[in-house]
TIVEX-142346 format. One record per residue (C-alpha): residue in three letters; x, y, z. Coordinates in Angstrom, 2 decimals, padded with zeros to 5 digits. Layout:
BEGIN
type | east | north | up
ALA | X | Y | Z
...
REM end
This chain:
BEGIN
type | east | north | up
UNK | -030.67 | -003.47 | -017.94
UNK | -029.18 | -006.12 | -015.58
UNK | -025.15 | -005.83 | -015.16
UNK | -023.55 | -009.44 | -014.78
UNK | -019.93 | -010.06 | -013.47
UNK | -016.94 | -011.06 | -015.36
UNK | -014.27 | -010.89 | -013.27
UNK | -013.43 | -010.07 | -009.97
UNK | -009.72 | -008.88 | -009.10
UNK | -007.75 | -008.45 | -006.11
UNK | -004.96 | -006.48 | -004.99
UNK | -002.94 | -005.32 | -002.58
UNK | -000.56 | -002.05 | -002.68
UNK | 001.74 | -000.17 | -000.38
UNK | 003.40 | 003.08 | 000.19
UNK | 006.21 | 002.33 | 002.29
UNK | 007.77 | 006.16 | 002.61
UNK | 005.48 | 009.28 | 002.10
UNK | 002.26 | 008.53 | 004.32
UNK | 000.35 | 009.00 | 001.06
UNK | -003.22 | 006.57 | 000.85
UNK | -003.88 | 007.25 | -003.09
UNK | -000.42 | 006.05 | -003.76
UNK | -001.19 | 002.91 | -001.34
UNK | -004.50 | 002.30 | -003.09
UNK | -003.00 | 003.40 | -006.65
UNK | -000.40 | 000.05 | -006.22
UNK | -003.12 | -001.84 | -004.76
UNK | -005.71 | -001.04 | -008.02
UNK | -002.55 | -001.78 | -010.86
UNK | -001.46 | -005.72 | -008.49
UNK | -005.27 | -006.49 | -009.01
UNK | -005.49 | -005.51 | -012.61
UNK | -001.40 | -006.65 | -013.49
UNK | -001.91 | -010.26 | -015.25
UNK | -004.58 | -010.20 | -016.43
UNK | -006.05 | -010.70 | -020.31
UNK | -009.82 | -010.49 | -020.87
UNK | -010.73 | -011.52 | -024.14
UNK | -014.23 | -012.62 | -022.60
UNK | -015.14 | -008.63 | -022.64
UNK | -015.24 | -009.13 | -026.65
UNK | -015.55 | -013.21 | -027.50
UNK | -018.27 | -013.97 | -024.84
UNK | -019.58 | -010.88 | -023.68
UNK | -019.65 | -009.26 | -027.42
UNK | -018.65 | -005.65 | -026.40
UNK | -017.06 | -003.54 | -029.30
UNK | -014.86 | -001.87 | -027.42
UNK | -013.49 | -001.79 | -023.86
UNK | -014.77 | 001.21 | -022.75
UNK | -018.18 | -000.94 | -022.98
UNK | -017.22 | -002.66 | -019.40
UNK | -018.09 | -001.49 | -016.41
UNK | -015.34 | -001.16 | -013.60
UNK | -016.27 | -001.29 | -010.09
UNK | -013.11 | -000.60 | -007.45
UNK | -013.70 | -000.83 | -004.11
UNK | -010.55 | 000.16 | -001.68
UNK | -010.06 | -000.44 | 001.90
UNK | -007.21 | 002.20 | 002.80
UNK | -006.09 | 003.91 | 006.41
UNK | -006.73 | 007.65 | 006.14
UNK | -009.59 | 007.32 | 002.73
UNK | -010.46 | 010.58 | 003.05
UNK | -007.40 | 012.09 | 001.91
UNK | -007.27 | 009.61 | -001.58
UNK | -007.48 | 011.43 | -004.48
UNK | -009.94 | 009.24 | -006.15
UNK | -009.24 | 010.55 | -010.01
UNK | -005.49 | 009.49 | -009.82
UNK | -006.71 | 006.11 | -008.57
UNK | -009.02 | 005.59 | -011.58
UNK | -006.63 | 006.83 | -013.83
UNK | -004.57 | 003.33 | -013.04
UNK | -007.28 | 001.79 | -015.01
UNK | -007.25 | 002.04 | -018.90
UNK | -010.71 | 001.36 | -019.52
UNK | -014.37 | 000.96 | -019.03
UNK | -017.09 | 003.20 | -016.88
UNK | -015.68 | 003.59 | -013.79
UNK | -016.38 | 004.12 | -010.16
UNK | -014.28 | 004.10 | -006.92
UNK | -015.74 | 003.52 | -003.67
UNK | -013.37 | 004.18 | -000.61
UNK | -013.81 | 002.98 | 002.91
UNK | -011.33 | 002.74 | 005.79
UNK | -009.29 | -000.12 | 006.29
UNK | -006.00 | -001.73 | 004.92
UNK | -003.16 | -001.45 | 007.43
UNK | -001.02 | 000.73 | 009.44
UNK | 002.65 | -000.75 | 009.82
UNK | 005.81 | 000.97 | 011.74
UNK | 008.24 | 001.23 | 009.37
UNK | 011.39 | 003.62 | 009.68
UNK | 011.04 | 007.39 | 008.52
UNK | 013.83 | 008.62 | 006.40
UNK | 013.86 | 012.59 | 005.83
UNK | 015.26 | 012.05 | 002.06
UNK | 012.41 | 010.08 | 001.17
UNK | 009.55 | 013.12 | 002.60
UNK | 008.36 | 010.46 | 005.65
UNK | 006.56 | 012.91 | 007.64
UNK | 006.46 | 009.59 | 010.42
UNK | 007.28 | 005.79 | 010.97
UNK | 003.75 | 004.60 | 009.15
UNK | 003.76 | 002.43 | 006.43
UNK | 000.53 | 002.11 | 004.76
UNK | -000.84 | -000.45 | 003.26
UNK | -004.28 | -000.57 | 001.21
UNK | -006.21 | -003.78 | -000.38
UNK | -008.23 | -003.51 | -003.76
UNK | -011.04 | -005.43 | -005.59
UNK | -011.72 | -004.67 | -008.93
UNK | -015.13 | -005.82 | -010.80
UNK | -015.91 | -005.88 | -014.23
UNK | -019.22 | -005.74 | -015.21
UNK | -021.11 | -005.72 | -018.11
UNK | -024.74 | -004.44 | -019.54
UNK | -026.71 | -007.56 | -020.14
REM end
């Protein structure tokens, strides 16, 4: 079967204390997804339900090998999905603050696109 786009979202999320890329690229995966409504999935693409749709999230984050892809998915409430992870995003100097676990000054920011797809 051929998959066909429905929507294409973008995001952009940051973890400003903690040096930690999954919650970066968590933030970035819930701006993309945040206002959004898709009543195509059921009145033009006729799925039954919305675990029908096919999710496609593709992050750009500084250090991807330490995201913990399931807790990244688990931002998104339904559909098939997949996570691809590549380096990217953005290193900022920020200000570590002990109280706050900054193990340094980095701020780190990761961007998100989500795709639905569906089974046509």
């Amino acid at each position: 079967m051929a998959r066909k786009r429905l929507i294409i979202e973008m995001g952009m999320g940051i973890d400003q204390h903690g040096q930690e890329p999954t919650v970066a690229a968590s933030r970035a995966v819930r701006n993309a997804i945040a206002h959004n409504a898709l009543p195509g999935v059921w009145e033009v693409a006729g799925l039954s339900h919305p675990n029908e749709m096919i999710v496609e999230v593709q992050i750009a984050v500084p250090y991807p090998e330490k995201v913990r892809e399931e807790e990244v998915l688990a931002v998104l409430p339904f559909g098939q999905k997949t996570l691809t992870v590549e380096s990217g995003g953005m290193i900022v100097q920020g200000r570590a603050i002990p109280e706050l676990n900054d193990q340094n000054d980095e701020m780190l920011i990761a961007i998100a696109a989500v795709t639905v797809l569906i089974e046509n």
